[in-house]
N, C-alpha and C positions, 0 to 999 in steps of 0.2 A: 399576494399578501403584502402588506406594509409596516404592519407591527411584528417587532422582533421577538414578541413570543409565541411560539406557537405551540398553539390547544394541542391538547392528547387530540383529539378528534381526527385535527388536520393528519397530525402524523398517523396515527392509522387509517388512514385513507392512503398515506404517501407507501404507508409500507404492503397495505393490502394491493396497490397499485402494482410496486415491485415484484412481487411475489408472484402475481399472474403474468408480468413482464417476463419475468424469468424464465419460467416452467411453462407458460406456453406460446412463448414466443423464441426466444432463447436453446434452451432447452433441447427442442426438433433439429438445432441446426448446429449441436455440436459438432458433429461429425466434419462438416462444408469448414465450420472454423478452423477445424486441424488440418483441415486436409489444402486450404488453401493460403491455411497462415493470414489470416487476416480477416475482421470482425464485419458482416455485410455491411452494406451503407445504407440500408436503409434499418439496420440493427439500431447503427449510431445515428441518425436519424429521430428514430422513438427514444434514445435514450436523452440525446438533446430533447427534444419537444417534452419528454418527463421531468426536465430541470435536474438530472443527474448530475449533467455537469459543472452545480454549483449546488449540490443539495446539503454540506458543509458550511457554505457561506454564507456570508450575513444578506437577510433579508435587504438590506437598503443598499445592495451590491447584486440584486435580483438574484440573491439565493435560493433557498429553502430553509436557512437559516437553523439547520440540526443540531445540537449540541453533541457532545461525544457520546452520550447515554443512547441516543438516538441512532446518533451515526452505526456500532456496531449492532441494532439489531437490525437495519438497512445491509450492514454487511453480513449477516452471518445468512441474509438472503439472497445477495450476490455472490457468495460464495457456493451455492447448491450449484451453481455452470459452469464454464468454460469462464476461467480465472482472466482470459482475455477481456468481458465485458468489464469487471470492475477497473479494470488496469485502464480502460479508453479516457476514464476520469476522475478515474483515484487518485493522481498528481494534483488535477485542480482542485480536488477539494482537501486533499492532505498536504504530505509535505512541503510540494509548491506551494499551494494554495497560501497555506499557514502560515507560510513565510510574511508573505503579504498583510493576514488581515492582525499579526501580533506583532511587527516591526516594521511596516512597510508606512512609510509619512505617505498622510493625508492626498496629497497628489499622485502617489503610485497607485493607493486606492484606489482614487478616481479612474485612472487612467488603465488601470490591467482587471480590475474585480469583476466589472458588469459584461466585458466579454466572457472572461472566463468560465462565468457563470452559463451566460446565453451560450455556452460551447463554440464559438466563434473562435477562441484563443484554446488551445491547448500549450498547458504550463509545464515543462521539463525540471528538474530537480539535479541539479550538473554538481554531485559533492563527487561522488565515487570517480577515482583515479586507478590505473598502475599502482601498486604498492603504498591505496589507499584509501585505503573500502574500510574495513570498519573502525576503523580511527583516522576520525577527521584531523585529528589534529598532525597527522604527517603528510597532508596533500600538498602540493607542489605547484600547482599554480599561481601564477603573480600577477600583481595588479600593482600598477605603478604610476603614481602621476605624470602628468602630463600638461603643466597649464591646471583647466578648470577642468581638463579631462583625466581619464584614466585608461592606461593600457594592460589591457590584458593575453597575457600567454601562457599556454598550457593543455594539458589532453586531459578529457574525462571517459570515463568507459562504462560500458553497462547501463544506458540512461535510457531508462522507461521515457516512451513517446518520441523519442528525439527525432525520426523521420519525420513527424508529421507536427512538431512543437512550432507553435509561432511565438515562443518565449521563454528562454531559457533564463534558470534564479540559478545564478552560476554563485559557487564559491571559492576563492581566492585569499592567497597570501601577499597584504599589504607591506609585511616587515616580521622578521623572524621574532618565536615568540619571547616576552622580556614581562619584568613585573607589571607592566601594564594589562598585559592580558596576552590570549594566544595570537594577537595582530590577524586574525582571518576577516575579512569582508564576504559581501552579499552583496552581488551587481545584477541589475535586470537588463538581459542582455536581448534584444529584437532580434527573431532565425535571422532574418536580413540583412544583418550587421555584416558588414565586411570585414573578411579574415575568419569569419567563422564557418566551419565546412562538418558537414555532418556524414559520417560513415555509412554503408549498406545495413539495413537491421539485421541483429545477429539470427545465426541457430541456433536455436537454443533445444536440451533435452526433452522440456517440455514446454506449458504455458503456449502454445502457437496463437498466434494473434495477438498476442503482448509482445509490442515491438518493442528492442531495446538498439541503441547503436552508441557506437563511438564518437566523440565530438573535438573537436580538433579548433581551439583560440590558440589566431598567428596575428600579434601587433592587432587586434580588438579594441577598435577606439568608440568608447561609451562618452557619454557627460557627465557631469558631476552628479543630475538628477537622475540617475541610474544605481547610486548606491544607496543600500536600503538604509530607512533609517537614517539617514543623513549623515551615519557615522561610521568607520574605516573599524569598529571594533564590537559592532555589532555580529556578525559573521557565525560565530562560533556558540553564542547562544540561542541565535538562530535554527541553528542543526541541531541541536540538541535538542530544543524545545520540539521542533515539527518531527523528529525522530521521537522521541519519545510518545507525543500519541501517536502516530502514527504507528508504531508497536500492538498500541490496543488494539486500534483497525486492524492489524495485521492477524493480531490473538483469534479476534471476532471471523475474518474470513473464514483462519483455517476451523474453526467448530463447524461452520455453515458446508464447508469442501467435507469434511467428516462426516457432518449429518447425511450427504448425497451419499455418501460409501455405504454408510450403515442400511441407509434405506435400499441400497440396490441389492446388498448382500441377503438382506431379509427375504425380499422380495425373490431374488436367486432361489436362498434355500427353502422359502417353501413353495416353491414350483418343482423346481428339479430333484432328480431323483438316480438313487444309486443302487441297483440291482431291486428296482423297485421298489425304494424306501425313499419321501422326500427327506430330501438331506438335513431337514433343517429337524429329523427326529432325533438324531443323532446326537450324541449327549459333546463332544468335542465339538460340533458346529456350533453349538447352543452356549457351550465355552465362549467361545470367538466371538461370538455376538455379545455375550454378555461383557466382556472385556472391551468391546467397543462401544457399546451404549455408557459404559460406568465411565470411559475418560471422557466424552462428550457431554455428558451432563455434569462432569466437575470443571471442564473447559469455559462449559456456556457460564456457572455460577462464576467461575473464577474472571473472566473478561467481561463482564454484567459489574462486578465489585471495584474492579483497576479501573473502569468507566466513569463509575458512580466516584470513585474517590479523588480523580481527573477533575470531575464537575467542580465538587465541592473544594477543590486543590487541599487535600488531606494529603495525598499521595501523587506526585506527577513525576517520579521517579524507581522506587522500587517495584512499585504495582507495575507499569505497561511491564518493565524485563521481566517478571515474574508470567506475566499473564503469557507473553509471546513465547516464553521459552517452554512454559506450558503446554502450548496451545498446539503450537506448530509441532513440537515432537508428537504431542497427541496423533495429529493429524496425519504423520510418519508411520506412525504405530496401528495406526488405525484403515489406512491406506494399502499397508502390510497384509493386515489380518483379511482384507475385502478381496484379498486378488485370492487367498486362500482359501475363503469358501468357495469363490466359485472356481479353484481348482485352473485348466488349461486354458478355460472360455477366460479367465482372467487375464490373461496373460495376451489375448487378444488382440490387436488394434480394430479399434471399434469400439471396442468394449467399455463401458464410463469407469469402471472400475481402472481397465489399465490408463485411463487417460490420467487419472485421478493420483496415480501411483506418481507418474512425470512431474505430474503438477504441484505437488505439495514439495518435495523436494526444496525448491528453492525459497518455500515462506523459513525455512531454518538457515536462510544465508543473507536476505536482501533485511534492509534497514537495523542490519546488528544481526551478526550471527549467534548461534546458540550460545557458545563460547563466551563472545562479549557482551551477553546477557548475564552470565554466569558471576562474569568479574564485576559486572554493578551491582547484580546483587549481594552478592560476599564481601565487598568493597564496602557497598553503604551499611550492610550491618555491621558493619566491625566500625566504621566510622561514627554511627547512631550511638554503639556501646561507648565510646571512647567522648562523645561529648558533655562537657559540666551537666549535672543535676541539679 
């Protein structure tokens, strides 16, 4: 494609595509993903050659060129598997990605979008520190001239893809923060760089196959055309911006990870059966079910609406924390009730249900935890009340 609008048509073809991607392709080899912690390669293969890993980005960057309305019903299809697949290029087209296509001058463009897209480049997202995760604005990293260059030192933790990143959108403190703003920068930093060393991917409770690791800038000498935006005080709107939709995304996965629970529970109880009754005659089964379908169909409405008002930028602040904090307890709750119907086999390894239970866990921790969704939300309305009419 070459024009950057693309027809209803295309995208349902992009999403019917997905969907059989998924479920039967995907899908048969959860089990090999957990058990060997890591996504086949000929998985991420089909999912590069489906333009996944730019299906976010602007078409004249060999995208697919999705809008956010788009983007989350792509997710809430990627969310039906093994949370490892969207994670392989969820950075390039979200947070990372974003950094790029909403502050990154004209020449970073060029120079990071059209791999990243063709999956050639996987793009790392380097905010999260020690005693710095969901408030950027206490990260401790520095970045310091040098000449026409700049030096960077510092550790980040927790970084999706960072094993296998050939470019890390590192963020950094140029100068502590003063009325000019919070002084944080955006450096695009090459794995290559020297001084930069990347830790073992962690263990994590669940998600297996979403790597994440430690990253470790010792004296990181970048160029000047490495910082984004050309300007030392970009940084911080930066992260907020690509965090905040990235939230929606996040909203939209977990309904998709719900909907796989709901459907397997169903499926459980009316097959299985308890002193010769399938289970799902049962008026408490039928409860739980019903308590799971009722938050996933106000989930899907409610990340369909934070989406929709993203587009039209009505809302690009209360709606994503509203949607994710929604979304993801939803998916908590819902995660819950599915290991309950089916009772011990829940409780399983193997089981999609207990894999599901691991998995969601952390959609209420990563890009803003529940908590610091809570304080943007009670924040900005107290703030909306309080301004002139």
């Amino acid at each position: 494609m070459t024009s950057e609008a693309l027809t209803e048509q295309d995208f349902r073809d992009i999403l019917a595509q997905t969907r059989t991607f998924v479920r039967t392709v995907v899908m048969p080899r959860e089990t090999e993903i957990a058990e060997a912690d890591r996504v086949p390669g000929d998985i991420v293969d089909r999912a590069r050659a489906m333009g996944l890993f730019g299906y976010a980005l602007p078409q004249r960057w060999g995208g697919l060129g999705l809008d956010l309305a788009q983007d989350v019903e792509l997710a809430m299809e990627l969310g039906y598997t093994s949370l490892a697949l969207r994670s392989l290029f969820g950075t390039n087209n979200g947070i990372a990605g974003q950094v790029l296509v909403g502050f990154g001058t004209p020449e970073q463009q060029r120079r990071w979008l059209r791999p990243m897209a063709d999956g050639e480049v996987v793009a790392s997202f380097a905010l999260t520190e020690p005693g710095a995760g969901s408030n950027p604005a206490a990260l401790r990293t520095t970045a310091r001239r040098d000449g026409d260059d700049w030096i960077i030192d510092g550790d980040k933790r927790f970084i999706t893809n960072a094993p296998v990143a050939g470019l890390f959108v590192v963020f950094a403190r140029t100068r502590p923060a003063d009325t000019e703003g919070p002084g944080i920068a955006v450096f695009l930093v090459p794995a290559d760089t020297p001084g930069l060393t990347v830790g073992p991917h962690d263990r994590k409770m669940g998600q297996e196959g979403a790597w994440t690791a430690e990253v470790a800038f010792q004296n990181v000498r970048v160029g000047g055309d490495a910082l984004v935006g050309d300007s030392a005080d970009v940084g911080y709107r930066a992260a907020m911006s690509s965090l905040a939709r990235g939230r929606v995304h996040i909203a939209a996965l977990a309904v998709g990870t719900a909907q796989r629970a709901l459907d397997e529970s169903v499926a459980y109880a009316a097959a299985a059966t308890q002193g010769g009754t399938p289970l799902g005659e049962f008026q408490l089964v039928q409860a739980m079910l019903a308590d799971m379908y009722t938050g996933i169909t106000a989930g899907r409405a409610l990340v369909r609406d934070a989406a929709r008002t993203w587009v039209t930028e009505e809302d690009r602040r209360l709606a994503p924390s509203a949607a994710k904090l929604f979304c993801t307890e939803m998916a908590g709750r819902v995660a819950d009730l599915a290991v309950q119907v089916h009772g011990g086999s829940g409780y399983m390894r193997g089981t999609a249900v207990e894999r599901i239970y691991r998995d969601v866990r952390l959609l209420r921790i990563y890009e803003g935890t529940s908590e610091i969704q809570r304080l943007i939300l009670g924040g900005g309305l107290v703030a909306r009340a309080r301004r002139p009419r």
